[in-house]
C-alpha positions, 0 to 999 in steps of 0.5 A, spaced: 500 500 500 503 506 498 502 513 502 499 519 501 505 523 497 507 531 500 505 534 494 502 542 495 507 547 495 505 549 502 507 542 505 514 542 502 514 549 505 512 547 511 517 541 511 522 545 509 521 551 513 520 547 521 524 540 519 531 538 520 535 536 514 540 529 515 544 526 509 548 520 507 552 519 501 548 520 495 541 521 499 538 526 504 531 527 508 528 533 511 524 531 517 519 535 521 513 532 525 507 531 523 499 531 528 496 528 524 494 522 522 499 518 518 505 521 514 506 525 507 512 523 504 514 527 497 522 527 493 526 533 491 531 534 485 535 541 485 533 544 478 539 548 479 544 542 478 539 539 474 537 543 468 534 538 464 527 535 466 528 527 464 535 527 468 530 529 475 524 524 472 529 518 472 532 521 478 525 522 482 522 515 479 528 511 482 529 515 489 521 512 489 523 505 487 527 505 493 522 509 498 517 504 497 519 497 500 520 502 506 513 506 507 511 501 511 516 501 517 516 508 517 512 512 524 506 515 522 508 522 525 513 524 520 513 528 514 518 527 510 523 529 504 527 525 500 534 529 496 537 526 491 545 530 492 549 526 488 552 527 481 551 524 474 555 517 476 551 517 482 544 515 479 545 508 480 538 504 484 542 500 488 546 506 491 541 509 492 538 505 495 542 503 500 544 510 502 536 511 503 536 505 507 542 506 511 540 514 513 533 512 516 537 506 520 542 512 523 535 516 524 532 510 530 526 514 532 523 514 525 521 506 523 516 503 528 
């Protein structure tokens, strides 16, 4: 079952503005603590370093891809983002993955 998805512009914003920012290797999260019932989670890829819009959707598409298999496990009291921070050669699945995995495990208050 998928989760609902962060996708106002104010969500982010309020996710940016009150949240914390961690990373490791490739990936980041940008947390913030949600009341309500369950948890919005969206990604982001910067435009600045990534001009062009096929690069971001295959870099969106597979930071989701890895996300998936971990909603499940997640606290329903977070809103979460996840950045992609890498280069062209970073954009591999399993890096990606691991990386994602790895940085949720450091953050032990965020999976049940």
């Amino acid at each position: 079952m998928k989760k609902k998805h962060t996708y106002t512009l104010r969500s982010f914003q309020k996710v940016y503005r009150e949240g914390h920012f961690f990373s490791y290797g490739v990936c980041g999260i940008q947390l913030c603590n949600n009341s309500q019932k369950g948890f919005h989670w969206g990604v982001a890829v910067s435009s600045k370093k990534w001009r062009r819009a096929h690069e971001r959707n295959r870099i969106k598409r597979i930071l989701r891809e890895a996300v998936y298999p971990l909603l499940p496990f997640i606290r329903p009291t977070y809103d979460i983002i996840f950045v992609f921070r890498g280069n062209k050669e970073d954009i591999v699945f399993d890096k990606v993955k691991k990386d994602i995995e790895t940085l949720l495990n450091q953050r032990k208050n965020i999976f049940l």
